[in-house]
PATISE-317832 format. One record per atom (N, C-alpha, C, CB): x, y, z; residue in three letters; residue number from 1; atom name. Coordinates in steps of 0.2 Angstrom, whole numbers, plus 5000, padded with zeros to 4 digits. Glycine has a CB too. Layout:
<recs>
{rec {X Y Z} 'ALA' NUM 'CA'}
...
</recs>
This chain:
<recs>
{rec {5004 4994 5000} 'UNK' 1 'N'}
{rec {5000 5000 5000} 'UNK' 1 'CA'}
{rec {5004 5006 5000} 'UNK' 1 'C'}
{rec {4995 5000 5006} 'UNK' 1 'CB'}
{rec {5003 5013 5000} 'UNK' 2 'N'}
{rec {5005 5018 4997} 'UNK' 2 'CA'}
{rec {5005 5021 5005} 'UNK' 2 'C'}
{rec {5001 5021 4990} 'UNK' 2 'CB'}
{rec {5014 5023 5007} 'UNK' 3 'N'}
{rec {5014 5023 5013} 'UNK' 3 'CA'}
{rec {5012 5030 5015} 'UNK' 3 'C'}
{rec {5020 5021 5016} 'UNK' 3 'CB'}
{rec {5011 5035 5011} 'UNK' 4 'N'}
{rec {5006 5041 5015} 'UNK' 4 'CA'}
{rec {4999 5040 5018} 'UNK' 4 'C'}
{rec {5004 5047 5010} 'UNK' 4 'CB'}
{rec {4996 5034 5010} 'UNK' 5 'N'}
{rec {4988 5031 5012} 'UNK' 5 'CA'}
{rec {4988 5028 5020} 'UNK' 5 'C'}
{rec {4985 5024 5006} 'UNK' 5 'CB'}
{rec {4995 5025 5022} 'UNK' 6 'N'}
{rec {4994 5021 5028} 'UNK' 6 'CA'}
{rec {4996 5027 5035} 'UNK' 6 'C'}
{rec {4999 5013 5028} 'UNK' 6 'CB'}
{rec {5001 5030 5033} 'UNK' 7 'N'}
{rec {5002 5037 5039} 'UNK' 7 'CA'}
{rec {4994 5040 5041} 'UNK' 7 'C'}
{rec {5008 5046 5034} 'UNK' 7 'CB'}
{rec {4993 5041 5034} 'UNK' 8 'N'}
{rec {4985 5046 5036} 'UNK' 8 'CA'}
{rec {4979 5043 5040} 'UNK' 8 'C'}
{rec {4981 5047 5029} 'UNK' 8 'CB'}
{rec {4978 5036 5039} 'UNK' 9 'N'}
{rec {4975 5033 5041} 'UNK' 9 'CA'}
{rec {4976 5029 5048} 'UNK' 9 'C'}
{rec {4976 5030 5036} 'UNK' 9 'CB'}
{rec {4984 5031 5049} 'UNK' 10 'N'}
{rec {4986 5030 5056} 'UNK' 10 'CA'}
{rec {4985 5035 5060} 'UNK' 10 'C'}
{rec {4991 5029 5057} 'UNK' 10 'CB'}
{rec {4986 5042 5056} 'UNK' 11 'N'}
{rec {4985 5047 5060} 'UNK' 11 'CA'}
{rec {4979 5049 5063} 'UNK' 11 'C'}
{rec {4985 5051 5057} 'UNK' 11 'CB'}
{rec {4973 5045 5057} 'UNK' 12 'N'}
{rec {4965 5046 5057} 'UNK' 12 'CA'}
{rec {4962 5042 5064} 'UNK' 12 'C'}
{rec {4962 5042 5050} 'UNK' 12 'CB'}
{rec {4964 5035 5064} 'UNK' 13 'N'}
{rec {4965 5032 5069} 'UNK' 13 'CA'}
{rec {4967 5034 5076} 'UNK' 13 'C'}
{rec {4969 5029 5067} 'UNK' 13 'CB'}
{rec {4971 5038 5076} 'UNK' 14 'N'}
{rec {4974 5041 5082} 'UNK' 14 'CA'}
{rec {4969 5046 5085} 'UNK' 14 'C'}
{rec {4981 5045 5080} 'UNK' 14 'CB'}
{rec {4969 5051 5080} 'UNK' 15 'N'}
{rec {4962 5057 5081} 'UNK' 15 'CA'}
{rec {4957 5052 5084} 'UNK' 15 'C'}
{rec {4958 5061 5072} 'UNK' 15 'CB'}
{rec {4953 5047 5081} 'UNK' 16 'N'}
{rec {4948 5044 5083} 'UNK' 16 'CA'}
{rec {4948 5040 5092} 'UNK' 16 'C'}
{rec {4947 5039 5079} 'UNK' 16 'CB'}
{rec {4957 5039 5091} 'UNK' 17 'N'}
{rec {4955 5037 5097} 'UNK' 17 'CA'}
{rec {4955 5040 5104} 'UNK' 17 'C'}
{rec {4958 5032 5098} 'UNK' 17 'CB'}
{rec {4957 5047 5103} 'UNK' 18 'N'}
{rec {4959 5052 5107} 'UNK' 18 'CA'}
{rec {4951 5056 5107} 'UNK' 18 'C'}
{rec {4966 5055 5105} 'UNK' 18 'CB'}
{rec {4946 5055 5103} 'UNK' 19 'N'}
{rec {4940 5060 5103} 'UNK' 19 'CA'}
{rec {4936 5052 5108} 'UNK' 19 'C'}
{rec {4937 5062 5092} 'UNK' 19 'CB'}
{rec {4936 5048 5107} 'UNK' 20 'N'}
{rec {4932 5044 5109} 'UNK' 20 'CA'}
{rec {4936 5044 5118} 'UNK' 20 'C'}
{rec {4932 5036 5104} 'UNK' 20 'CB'}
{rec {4942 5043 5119} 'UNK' 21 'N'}
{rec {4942 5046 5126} 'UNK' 21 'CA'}
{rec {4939 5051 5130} 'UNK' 21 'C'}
{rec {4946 5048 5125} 'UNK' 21 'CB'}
{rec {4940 5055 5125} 'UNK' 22 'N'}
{rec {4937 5063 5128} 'UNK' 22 'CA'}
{rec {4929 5060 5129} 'UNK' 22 'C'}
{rec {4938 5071 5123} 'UNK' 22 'CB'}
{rec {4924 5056 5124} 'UNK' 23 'N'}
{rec {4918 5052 5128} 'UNK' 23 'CA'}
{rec {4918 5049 5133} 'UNK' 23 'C'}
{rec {4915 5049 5125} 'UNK' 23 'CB'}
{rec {4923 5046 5133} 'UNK' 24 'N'}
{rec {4920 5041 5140} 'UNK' 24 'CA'}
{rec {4925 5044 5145} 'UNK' 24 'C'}
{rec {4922 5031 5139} 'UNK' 24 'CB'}
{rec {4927 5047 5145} 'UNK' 25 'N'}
{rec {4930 5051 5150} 'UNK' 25 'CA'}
{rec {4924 5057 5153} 'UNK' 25 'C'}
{rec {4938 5056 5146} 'UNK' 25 'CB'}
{rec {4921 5060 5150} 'UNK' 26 'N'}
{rec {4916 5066 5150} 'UNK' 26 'CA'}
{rec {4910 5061 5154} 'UNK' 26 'C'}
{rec {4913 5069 5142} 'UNK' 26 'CB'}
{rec {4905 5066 5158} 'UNK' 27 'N'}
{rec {4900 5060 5160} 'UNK' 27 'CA'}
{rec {4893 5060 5155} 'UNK' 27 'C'}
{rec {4898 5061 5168} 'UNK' 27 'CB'}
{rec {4893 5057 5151} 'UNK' 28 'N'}
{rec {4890 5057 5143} 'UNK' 28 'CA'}
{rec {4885 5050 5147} 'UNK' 28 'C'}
{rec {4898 5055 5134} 'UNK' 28 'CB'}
{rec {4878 5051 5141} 'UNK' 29 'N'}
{rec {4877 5044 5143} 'UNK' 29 'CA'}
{rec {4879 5039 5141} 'UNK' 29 'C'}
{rec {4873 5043 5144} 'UNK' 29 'CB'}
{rec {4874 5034 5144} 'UNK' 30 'N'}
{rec {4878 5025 5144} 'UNK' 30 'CA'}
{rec {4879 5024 5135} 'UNK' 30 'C'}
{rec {4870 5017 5149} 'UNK' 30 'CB'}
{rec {4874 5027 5132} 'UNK' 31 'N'}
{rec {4875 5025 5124} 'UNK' 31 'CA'}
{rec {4881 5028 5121} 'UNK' 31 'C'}
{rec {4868 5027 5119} 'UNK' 31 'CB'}
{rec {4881 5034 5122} 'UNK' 32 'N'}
{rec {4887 5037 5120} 'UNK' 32 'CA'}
{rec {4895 5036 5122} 'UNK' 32 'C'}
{rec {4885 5043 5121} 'UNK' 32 'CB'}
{rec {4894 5033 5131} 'UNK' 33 'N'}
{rec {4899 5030 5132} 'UNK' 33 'CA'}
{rec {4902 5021 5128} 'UNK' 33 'C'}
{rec {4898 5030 5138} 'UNK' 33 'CB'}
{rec {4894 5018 5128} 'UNK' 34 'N'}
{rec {4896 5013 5124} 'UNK' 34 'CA'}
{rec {4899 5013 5115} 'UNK' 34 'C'}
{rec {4889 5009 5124} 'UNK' 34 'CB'}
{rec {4895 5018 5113} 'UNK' 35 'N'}
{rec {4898 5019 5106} 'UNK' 35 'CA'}
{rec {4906 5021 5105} 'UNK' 35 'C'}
{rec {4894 5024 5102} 'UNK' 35 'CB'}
{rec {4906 5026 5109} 'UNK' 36 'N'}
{rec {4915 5028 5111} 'UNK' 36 'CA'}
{rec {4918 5023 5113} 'UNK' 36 'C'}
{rec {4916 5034 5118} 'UNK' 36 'CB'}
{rec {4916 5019 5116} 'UNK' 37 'N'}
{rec {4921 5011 5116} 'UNK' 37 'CA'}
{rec {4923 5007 5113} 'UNK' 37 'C'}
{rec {4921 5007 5118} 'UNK' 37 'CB'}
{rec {4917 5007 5108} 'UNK' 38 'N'}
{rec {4918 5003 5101} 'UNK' 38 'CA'}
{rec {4921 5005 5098} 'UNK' 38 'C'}
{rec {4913 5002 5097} 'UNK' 38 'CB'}
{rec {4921 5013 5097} 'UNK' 39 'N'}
{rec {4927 5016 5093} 'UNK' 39 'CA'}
{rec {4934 5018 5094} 'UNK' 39 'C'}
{rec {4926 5021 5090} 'UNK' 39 'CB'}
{rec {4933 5016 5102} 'UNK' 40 'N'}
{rec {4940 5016 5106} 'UNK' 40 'CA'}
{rec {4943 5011 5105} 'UNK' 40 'C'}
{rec {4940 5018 5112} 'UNK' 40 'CB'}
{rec {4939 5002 5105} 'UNK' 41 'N'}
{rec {4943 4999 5103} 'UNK' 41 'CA'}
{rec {4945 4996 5094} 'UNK' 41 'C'}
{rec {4943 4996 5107} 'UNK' 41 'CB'}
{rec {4940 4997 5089} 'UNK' 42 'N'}
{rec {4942 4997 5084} 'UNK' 42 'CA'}
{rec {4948 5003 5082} 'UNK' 42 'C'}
{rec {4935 4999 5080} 'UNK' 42 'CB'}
{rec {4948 5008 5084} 'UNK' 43 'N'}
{rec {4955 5014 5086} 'UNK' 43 'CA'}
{rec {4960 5011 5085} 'UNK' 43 'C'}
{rec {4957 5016 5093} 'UNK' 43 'CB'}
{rec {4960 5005 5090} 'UNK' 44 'N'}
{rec {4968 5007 5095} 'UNK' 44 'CA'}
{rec {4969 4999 5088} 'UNK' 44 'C'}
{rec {4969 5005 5107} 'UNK' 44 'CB'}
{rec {4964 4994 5087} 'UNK' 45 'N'}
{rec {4965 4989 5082} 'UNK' 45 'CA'}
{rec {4967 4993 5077} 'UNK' 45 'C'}
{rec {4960 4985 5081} 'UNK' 45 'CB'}
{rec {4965 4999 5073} 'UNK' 46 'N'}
{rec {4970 5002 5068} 'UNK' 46 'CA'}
{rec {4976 5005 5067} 'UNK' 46 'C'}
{rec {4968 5003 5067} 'UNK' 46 'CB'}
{rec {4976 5008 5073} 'UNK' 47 'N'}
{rec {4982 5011 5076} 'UNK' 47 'CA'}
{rec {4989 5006 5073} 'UNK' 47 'C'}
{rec {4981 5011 5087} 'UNK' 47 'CB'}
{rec {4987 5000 5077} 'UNK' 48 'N'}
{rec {4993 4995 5080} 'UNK' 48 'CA'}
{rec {4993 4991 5072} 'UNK' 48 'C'}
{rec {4991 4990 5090} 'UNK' 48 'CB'}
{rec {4988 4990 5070} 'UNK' 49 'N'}
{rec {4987 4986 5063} 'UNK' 49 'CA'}
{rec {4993 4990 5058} 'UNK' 49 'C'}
{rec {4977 4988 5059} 'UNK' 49 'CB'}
{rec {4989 4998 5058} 'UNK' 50 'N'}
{rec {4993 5002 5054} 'UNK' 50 'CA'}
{rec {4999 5002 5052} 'UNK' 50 'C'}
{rec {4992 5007 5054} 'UNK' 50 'CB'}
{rec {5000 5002 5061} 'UNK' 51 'N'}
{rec {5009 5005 5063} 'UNK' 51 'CA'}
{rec {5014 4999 5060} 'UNK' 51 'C'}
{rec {5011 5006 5074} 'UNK' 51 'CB'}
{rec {5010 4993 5060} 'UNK' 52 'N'}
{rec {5016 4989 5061} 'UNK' 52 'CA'}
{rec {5015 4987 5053} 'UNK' 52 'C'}
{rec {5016 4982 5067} 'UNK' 52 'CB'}
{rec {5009 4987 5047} 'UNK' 53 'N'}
{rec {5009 4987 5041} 'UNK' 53 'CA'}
{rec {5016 4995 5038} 'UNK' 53 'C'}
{rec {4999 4989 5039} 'UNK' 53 'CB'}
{rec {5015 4997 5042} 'UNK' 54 'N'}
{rec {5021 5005 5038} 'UNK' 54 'CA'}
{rec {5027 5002 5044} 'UNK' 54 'C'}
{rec {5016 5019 5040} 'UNK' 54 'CB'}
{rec {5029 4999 5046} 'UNK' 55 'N'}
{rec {5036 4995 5048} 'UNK' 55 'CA'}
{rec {5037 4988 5041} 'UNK' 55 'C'}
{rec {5035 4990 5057} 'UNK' 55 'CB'}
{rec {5031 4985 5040} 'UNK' 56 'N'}
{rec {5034 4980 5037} 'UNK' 56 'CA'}
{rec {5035 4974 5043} 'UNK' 56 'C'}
{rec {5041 4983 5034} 'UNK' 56 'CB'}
{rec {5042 4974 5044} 'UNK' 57 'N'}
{rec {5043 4971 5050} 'UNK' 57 'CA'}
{rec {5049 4974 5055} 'UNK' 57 'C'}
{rec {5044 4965 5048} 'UNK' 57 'CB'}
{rec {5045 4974 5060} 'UNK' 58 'N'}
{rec {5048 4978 5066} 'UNK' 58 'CA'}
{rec {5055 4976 5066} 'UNK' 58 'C'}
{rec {5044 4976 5073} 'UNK' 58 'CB'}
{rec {5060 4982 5069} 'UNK' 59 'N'}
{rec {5064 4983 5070} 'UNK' 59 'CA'}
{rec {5068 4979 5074} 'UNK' 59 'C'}
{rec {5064 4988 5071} 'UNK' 59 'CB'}
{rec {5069 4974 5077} 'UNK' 60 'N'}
{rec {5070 4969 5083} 'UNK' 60 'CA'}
{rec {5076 4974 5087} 'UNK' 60 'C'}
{rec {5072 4960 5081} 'UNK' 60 'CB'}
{rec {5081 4978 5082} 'UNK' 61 'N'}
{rec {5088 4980 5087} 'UNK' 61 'CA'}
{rec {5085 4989 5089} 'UNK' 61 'C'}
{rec {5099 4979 5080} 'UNK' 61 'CB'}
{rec {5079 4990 5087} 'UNK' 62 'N'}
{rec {5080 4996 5090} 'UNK' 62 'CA'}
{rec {5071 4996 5095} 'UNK' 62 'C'}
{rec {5080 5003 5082} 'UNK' 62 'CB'}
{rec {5071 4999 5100} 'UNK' 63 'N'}
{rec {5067 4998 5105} 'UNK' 63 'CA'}
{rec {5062 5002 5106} 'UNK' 63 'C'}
{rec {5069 4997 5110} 'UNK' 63 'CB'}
{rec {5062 5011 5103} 'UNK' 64 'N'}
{rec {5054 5015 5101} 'UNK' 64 'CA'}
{rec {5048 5010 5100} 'UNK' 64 'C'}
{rec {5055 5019 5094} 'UNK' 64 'CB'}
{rec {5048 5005 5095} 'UNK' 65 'N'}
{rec {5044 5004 5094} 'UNK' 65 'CA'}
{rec {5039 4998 5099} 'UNK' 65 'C'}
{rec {5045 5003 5088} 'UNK' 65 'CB'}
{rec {5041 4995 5104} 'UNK' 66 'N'}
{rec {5041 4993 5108} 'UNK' 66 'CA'}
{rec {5038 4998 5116} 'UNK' 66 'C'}
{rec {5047 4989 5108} 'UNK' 66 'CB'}
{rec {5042 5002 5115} 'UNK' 67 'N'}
{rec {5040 5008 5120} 'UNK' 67 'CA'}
{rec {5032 5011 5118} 'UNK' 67 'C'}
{rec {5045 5015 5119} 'UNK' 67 'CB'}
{rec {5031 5011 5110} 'UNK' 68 'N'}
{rec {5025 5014 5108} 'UNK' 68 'CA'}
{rec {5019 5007 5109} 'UNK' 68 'C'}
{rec {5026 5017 5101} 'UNK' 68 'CB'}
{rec {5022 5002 5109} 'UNK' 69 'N'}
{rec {5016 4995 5110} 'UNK' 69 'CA'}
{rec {5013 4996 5118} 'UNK' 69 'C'}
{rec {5022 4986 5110} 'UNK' 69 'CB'}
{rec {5019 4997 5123} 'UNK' 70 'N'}
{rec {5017 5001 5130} 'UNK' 70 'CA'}
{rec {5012 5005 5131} 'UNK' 70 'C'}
{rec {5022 5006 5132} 'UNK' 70 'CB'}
{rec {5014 5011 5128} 'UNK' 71 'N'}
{rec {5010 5017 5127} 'UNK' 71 'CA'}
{rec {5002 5014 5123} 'UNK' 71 'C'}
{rec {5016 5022 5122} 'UNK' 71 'CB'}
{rec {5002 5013 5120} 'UNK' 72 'N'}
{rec {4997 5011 5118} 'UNK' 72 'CA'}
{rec {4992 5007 5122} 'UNK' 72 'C'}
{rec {4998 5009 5113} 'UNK' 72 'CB'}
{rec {4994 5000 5125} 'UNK' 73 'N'}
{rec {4991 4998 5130} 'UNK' 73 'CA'}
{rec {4989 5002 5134} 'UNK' 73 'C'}
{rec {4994 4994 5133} 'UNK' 73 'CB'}
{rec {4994 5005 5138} 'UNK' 74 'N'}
{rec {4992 5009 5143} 'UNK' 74 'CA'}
{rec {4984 5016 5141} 'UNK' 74 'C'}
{rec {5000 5014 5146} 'UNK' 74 'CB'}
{rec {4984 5014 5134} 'UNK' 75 'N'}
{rec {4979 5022 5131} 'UNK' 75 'CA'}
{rec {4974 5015 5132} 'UNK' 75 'C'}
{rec {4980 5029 5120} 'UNK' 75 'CB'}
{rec {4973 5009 5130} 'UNK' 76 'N'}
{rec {4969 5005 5130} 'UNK' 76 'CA'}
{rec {4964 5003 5136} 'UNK' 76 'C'}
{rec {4973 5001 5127} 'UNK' 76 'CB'}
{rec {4970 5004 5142} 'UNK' 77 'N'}
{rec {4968 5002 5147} 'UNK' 77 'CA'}
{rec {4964 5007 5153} 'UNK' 77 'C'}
{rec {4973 4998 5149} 'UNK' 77 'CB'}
{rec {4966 5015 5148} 'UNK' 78 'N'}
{rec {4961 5020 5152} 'UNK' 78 'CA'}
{rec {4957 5019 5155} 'UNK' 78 'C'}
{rec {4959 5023 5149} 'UNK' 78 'CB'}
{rec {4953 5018 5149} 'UNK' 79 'N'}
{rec {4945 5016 5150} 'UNK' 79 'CA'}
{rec {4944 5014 5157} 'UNK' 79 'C'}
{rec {4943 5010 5146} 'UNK' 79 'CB'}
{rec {4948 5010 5157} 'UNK' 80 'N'}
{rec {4945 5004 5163} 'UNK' 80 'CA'}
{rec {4947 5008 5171} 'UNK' 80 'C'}
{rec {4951 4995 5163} 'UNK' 80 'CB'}
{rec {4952 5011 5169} 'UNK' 81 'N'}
{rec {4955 5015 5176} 'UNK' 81 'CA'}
{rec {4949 5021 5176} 'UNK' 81 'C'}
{rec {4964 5019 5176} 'UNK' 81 'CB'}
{rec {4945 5023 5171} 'UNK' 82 'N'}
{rec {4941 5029 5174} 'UNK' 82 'CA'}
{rec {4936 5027 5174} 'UNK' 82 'C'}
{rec {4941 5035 5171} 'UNK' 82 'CB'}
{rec {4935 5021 5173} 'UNK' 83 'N'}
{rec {4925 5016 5175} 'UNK' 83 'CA'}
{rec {4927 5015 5184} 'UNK' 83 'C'}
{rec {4923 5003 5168} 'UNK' 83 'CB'}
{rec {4934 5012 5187} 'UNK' 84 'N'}
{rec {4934 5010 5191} 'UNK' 84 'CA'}
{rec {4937 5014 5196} 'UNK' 84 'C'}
{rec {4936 5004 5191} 'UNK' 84 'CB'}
{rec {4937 5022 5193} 'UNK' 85 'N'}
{rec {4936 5027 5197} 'UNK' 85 'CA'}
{rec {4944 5027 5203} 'UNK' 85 'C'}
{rec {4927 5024 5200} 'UNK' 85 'CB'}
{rec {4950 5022 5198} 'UNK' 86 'N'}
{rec {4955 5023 5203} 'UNK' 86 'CA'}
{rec {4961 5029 5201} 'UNK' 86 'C'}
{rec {4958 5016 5205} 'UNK' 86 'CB'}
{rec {4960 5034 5196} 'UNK' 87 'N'}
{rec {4963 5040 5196} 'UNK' 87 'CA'}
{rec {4958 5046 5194} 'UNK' 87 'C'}
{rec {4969 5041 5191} 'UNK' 87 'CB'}
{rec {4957 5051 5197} 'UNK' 88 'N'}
{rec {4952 5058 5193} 'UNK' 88 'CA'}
{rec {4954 5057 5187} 'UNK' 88 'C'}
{rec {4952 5067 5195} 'UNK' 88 'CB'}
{rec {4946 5060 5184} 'UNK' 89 'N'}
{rec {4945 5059 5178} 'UNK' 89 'CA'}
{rec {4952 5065 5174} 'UNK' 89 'C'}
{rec {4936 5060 5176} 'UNK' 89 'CB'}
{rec {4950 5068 5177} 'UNK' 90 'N'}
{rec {4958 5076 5173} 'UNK' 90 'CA'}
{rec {4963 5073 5173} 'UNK' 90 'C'}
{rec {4960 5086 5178} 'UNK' 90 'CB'}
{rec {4967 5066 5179} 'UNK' 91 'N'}
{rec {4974 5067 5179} 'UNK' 91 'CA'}
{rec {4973 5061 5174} 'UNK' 91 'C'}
{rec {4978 5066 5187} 'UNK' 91 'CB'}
{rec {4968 5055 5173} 'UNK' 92 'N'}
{rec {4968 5051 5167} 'UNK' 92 'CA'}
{rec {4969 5055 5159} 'UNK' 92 'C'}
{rec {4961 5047 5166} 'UNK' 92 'CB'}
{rec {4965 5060 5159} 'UNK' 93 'N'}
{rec {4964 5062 5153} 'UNK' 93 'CA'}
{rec {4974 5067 5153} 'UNK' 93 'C'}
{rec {4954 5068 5153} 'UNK' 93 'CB'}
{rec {4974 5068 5158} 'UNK' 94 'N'}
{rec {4982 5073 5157} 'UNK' 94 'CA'}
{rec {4987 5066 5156} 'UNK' 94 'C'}
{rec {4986 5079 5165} 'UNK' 94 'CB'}
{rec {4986 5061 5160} 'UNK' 95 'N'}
{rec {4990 5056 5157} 'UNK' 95 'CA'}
{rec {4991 5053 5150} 'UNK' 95 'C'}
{rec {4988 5051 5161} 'UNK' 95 'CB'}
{rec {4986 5054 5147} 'UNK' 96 'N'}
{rec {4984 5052 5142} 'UNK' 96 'CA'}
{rec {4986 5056 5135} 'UNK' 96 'C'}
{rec {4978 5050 5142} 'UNK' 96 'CB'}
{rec {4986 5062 5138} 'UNK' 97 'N'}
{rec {4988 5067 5130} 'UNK' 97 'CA'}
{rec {4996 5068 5131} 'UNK' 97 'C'}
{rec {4982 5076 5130} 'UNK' 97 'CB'}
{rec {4999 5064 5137} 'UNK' 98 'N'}
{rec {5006 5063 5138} 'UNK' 98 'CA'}
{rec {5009 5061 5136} 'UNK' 98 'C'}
{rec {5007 5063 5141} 'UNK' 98 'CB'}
{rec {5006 5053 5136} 'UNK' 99 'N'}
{rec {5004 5047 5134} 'UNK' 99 'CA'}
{rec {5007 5048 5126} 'UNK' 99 'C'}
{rec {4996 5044 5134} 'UNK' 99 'CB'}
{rec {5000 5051 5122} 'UNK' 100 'N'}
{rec {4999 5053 5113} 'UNK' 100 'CA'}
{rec {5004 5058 5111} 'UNK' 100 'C'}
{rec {4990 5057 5111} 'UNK' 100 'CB'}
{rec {5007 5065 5117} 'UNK' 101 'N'}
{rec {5015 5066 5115} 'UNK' 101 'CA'}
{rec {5021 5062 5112} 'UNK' 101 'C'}
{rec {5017 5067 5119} 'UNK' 101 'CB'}
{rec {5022 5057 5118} 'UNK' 102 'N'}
{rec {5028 5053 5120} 'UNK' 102 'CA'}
{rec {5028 5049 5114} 'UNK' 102 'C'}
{rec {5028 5050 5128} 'UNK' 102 'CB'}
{rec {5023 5044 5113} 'UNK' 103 'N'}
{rec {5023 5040 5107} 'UNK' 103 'CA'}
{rec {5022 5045 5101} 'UNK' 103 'C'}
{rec {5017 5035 5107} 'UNK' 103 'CB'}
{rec {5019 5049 5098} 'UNK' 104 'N'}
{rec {5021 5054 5092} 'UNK' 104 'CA'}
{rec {5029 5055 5090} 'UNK' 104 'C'}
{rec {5017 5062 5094} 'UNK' 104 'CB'}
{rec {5032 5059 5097} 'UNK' 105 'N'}
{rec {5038 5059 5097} 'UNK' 105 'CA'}
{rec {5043 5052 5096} 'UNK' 105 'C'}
{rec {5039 5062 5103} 'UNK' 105 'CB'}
{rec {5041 5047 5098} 'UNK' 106 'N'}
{rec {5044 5041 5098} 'UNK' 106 'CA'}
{rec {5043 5040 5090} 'UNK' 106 'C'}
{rec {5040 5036 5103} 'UNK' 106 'CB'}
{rec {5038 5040 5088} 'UNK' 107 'N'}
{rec {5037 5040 5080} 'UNK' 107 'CA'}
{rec {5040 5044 5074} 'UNK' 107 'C'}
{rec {5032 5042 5079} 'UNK' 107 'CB'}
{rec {5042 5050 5076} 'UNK' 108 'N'}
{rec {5044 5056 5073} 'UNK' 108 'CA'}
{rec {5050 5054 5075} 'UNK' 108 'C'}
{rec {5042 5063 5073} 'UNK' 108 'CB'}
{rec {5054 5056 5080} 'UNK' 109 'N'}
{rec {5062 5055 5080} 'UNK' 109 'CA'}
{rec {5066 5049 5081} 'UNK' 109 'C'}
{rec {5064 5059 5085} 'UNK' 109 'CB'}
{rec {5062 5042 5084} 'UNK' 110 'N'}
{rec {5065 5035 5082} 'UNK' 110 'CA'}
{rec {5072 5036 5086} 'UNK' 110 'C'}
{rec {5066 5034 5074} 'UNK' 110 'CB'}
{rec {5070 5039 5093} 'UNK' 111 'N'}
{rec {5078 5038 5097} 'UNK' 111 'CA'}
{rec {5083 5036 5099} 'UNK' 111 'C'}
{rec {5078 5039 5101} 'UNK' 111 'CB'}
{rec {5079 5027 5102} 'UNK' 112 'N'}
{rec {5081 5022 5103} 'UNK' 112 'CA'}
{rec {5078 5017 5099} 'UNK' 112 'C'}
{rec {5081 5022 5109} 'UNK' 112 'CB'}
</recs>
């Protein structure tokens, strides 16, 4: 595939899964929190689909990309920390857009 078509699409991905955050983070109702989950995890399944389709095959001697597998889990497993109510909702949602820096950066500059 035509690797801007898969950046964009990753990008697109990303936007989605960081807008469906901000639903189920928000106290929205139960439908809107369920639909924001669905597209939080269809998200994060294209995120991680995408990323590793525009690798080919992962880098085994360099370790960013592994950092961002991290990272990703941890956006995945949000959810669950703010249903079970064990960090405020603001220090999840600041974790998280910390989270979508540190992996961006991990992506763009490829440090380690």
């Amino acid at each position: 595939m035509d690797p801007l078509l898969l950046r964009t699409l990753h990008i697109t991905a990303a936007i989605a899964l960081f807008t469906s955050l901000g639903v189920i983070l928000s106290e929205s109702s139960p439908t809107c929190r369920k639909r924001a989950s669905m597209l939080h995890g269809i998200s994060l399944l294209a995120i991680i689909g995408l990323g590793f389709a525009m690798l080919h095959k992962p880098p085994m001697h360099q370790y960013w990309w592994m950092a961002k597998l991290g990272i990703w889990t941890f956006l995945g497993v949000a959810p669950v920390i703010a249903k079970r109510n064990l960090l405020p909702r603001p220090a999840i949602l600041a974790l998280c857009l910390l989270s979508g820096a540190t992996a961006a950066y991990l992506g763009l500059a490829k440090p380690f």
